[in-house]
C-alpha positions as CSV (number, residue, x, y, z in Angstrom):
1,X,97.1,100.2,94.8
2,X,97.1,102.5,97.7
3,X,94.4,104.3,100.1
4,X,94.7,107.4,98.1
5,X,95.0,106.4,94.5
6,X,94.6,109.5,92.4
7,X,93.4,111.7,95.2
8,X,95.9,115.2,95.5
9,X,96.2,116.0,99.0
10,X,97.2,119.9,99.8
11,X,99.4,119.7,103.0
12,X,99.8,123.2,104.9
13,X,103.0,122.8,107.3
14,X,105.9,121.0,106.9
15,X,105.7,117.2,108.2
16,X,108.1,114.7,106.6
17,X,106.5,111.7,107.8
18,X,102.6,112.7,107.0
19,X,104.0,113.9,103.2
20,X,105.9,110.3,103.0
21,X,102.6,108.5,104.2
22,X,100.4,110.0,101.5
23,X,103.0,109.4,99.2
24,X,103.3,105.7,100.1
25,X,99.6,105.5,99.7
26,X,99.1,106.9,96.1
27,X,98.1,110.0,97.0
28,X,100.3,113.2,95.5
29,X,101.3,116.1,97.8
30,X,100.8,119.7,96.6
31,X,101.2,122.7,98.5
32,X,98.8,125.5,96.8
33,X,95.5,124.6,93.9
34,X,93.0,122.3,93.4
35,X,92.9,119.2,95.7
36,X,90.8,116.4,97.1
37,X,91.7,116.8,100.5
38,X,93.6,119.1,103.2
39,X,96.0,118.5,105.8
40,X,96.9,121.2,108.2
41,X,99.8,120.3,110.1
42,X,101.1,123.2,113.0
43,X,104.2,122.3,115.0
44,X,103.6,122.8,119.0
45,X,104.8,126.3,120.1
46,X,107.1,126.9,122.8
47,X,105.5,126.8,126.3
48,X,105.3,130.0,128.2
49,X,104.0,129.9,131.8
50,X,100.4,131.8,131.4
51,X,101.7,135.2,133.3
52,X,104.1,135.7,130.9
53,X,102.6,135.8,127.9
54,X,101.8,138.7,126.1
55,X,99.0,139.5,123.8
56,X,100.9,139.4,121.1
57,X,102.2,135.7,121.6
58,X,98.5,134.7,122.8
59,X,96.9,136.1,119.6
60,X,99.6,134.8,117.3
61,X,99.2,131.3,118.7
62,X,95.3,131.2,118.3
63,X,95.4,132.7,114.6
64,X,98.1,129.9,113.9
65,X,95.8,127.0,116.0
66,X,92.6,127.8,115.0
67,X,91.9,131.1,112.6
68,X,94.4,129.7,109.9
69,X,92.7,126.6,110.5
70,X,89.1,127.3,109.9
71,X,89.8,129.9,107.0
72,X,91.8,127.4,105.3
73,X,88.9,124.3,105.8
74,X,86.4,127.1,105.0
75,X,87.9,127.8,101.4
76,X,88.3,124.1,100.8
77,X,84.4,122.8,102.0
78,X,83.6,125.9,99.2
79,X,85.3,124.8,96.7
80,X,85.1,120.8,96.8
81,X,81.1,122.3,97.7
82,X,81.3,124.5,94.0
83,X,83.0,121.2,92.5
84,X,80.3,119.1,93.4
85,X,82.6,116.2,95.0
86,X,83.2,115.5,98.8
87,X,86.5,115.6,100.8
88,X,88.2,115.5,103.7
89,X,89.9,117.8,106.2
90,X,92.8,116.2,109.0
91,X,93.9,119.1,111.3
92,X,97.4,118.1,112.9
93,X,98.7,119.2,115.8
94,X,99.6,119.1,119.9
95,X,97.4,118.1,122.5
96,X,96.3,120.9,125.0
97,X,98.2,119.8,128.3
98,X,101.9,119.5,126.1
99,X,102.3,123.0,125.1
100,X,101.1,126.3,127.7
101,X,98.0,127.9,128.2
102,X,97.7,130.2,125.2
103,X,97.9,126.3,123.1
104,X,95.4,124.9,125.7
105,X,93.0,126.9,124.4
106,X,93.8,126.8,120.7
107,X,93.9,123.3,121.1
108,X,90.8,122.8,122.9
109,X,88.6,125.3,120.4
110,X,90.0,123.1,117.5
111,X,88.8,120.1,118.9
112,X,84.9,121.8,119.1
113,X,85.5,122.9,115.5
114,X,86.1,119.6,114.3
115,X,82.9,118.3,115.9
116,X,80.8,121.4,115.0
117,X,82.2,120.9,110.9
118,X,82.5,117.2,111.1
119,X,78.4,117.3,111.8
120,X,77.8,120.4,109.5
121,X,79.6,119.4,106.7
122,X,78.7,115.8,106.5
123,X,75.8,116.2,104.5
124,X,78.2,117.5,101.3
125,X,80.5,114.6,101.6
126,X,83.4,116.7,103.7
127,X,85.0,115.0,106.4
128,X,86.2,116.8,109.0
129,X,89.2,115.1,111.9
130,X,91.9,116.0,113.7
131,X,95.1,113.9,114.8
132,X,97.1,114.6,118.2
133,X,100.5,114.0,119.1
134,X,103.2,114.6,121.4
135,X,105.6,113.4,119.6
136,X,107.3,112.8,116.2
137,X,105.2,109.5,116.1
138,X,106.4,107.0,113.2
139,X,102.6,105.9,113.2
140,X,101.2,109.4,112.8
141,X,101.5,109.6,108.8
142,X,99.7,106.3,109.1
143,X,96.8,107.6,110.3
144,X,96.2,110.9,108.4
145,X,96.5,108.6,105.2
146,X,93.7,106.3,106.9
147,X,91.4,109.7,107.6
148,X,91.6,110.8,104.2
149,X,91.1,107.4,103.0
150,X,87.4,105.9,102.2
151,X,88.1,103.3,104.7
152,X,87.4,105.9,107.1
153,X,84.6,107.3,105.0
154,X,82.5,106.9,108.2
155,X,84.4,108.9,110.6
156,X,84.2,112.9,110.7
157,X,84.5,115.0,114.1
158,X,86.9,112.4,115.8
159,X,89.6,113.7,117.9
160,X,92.0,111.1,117.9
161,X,95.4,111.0,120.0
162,X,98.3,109.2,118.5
163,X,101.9,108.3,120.5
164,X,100.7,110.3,123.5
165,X,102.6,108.2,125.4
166,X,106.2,108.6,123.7
């Protein structure tokens, strides 16, 4: 038996070692539908110094960081909310000093959002996390799989670092 026994996990993003983890832990991966819980994984932009980036790239890299990111927890709190049943929500991603200004302050609104949801949502059973890395961290599978688990039925709006030091 596994942390995630019968529990379908939609993952957005492409990460190898989270998809392996959830695997590994009896949970099945699906990418659209129905689902217990929601990983959103975004892989760290390039850096651009802060005078050089246009609007564009600025507005692209907080839609990606943060808009995606709400919209997407937003239609899952509805509809495990409509279902009746709990979940839980693990936003992946960089930490603010690793990848320019215009992720800085993706980054840094994400981390509020997961506070602000992880208290709001709470009382319908939705957990609401996000994992930091700097790195392709062997461990960092590990601990999405424990957040979406009920060990860590306790924990909603943590922002938690993992391999920072890689």
């Amino acid at each position: 038996m596994g942390w995630l026994d019968k529990r379908t996990v939609r993952l957005v993003g492409a990460s190898q070692v989270i998809a392996a983890a959830i695997d590994a832990q009896g949970g099945r991966v699906v990418t659209d539908g129905a689902c217990d819980a929601l990983v959103h994984f975004v892989a760290a932009p390039i850096p651009e110094p802060a005078h050089e980036i246009s609007h564009a790239n600025w507005r692209q890299t907080l839609d990606a960081g943060l808009d995606q990111r709400f919209l997407l927890a937003r239609e899952f709190a509805a509809a495990r909310r409509s279902a009746g049943a709990g979940g839980a929500i693990v936003f992946v991603g960089a930490p603010e000093q690793d990848c320019g200004s215009d992720h800085a302050a993706a980054s840094g609104a994400l981390g509020n959002l997961t506070k602000t949801l992880g208290v709001e949502w709470a009382r319908d059973g939705i957990r609401v996390n996000t994992v930091l890395t700097s790195a392709a961290c062997p461990t960092l599978g590990n601990i999405v799989a424990y957040l979406l688990s009920d060990f860590a039925a306790y924990v909603t709006g943590a922002v938690t670092g993992v391999g920072l030091d890689d």
